[in-house]
C-alpha positions as CSV (number, residue, x, y, z in Angstrom):
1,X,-19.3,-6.5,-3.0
2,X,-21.6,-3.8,-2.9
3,X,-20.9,-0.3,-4.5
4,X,-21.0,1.7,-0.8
5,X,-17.9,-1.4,-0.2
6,X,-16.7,-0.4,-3.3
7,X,-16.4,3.8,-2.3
8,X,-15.1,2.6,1.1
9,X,-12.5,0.7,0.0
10,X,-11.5,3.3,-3.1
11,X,-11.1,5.9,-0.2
12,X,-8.9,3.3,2.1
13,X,-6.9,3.1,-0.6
14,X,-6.5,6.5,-1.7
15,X,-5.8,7.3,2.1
16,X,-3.6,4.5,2.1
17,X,-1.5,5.8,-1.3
18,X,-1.5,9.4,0.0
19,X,0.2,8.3,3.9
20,X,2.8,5.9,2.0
21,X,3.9,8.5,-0.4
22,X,3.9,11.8,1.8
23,X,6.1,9.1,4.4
24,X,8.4,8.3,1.2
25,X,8.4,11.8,0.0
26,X,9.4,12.9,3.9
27,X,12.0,10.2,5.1
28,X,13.0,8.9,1.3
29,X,15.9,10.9,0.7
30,X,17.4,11.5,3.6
31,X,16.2,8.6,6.1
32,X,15.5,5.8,4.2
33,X,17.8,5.4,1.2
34,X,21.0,5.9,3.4
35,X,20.9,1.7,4.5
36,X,19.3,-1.2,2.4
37,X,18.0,-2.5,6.0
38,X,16.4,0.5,6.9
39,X,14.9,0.9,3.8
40,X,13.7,-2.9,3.9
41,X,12.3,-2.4,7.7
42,X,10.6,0.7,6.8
43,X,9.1,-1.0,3.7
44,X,7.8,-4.1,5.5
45,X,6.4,-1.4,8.4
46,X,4.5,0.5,5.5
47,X,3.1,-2.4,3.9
48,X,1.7,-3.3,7.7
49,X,0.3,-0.1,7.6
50,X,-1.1,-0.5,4.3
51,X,-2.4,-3.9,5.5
52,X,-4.2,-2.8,8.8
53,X,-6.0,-0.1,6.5
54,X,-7.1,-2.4,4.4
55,X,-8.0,-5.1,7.3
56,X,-9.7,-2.6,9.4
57,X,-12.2,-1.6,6.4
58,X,-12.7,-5.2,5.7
59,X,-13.8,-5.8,9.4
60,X,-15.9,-2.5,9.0
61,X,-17.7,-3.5,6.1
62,X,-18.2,-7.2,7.3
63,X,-16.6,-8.6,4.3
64,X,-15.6,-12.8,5.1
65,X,-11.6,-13.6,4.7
66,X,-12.7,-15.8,1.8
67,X,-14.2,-12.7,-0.5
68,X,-11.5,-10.6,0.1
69,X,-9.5,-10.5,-3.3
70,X,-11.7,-8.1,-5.4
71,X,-12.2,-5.6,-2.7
72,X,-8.0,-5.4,-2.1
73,X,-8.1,-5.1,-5.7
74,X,-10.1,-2.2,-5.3
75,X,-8.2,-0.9,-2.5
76,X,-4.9,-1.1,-4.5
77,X,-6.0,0.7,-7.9
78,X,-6.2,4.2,-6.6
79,X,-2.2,3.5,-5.0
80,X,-1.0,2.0,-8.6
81,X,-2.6,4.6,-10.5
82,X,-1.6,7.2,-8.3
83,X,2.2,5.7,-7.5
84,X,2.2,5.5,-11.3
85,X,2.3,8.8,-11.6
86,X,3.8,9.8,-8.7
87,X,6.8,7.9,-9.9
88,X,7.3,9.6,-13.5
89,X,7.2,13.0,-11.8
90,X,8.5,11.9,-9.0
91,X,11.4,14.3,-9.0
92,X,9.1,17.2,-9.7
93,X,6.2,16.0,-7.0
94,X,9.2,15.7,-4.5
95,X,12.4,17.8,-5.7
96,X,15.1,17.0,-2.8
97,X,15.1,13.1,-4.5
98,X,17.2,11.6,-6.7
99,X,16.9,10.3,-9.8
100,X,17.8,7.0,-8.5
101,X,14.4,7.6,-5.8
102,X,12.0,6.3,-8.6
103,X,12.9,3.0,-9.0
104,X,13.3,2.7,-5.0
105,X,9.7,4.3,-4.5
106,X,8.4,1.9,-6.8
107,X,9.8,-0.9,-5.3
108,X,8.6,0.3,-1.8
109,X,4.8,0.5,-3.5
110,X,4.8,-3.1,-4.7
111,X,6.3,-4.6,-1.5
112,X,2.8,-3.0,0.2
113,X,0.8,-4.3,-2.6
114,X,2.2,-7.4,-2.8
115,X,1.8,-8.0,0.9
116,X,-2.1,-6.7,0.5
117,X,-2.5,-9.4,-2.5
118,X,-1.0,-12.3,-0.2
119,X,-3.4,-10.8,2.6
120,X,-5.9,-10.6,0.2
121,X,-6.1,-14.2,-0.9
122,X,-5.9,-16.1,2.5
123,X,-8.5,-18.7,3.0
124,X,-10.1,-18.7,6.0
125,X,-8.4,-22.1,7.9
126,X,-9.8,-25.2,9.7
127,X,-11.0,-25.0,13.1
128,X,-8.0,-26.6,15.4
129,X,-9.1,-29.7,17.2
């Protein structure tokens, strides 16, 4: 991975962070938190979204499905800095939440991470015969 890779994906991910958190910080306490489906739908349709980020600057930058890990590493260390410490001033950086909204923000961070780490670390398969 070259260090031009390395800015692009840093950016991706900051991008990535900043759209997840201003959607949390919009829809979290009024929208989201009201049903543990909807919160579990919206959660799997940001961690798409986190996913076709990251994807689409993979394909950008030309980097094979097999060397894929580091760069999502990359990607992913601006949003778990920065949802770090979005969640310890989480009520002050969004003020109509609850308490309660930090561990649910948190959660709603790793499922996208964790679905970018599984991404990530596919193998590119076998040609079908």
């Amino acid at each position: 991975m070259s260090k031009l890779d390395g800015i692009a994906f840093g950016l991706a991910g900051v991008v990535a962070w900043l759209a997840v958190t201003a959607f949390y910080g919009a829809f979290g306490g009024g929208l989201l938190e009201q049903a543990f489906w909807f919160y579990v739908l919206n959660a799997a349709i940001a961690a798409t979204g986190v996913m076709l980020i990251f994807h689409l600057v993979a394909r950008l930058r030309r980097v094979p499905r097999g060397k894929r890990l580091l760069p999502a590493l990359v990607f992913a260390t601006p949003g778990i800095f920065g949802g770090s410490l979005a969640m310890i001033n989480l009520l002050a950086v969004f003020p109509q939440l609850e308490q309660v909204s930090q561990g649910r923000y948190g959660a709603f961070l790793l499922v996208g991470y964790a679905a970018l780490v599984a991404l990530a670390m596919e193998r590119p398969g076998g040609r079908v015969r």
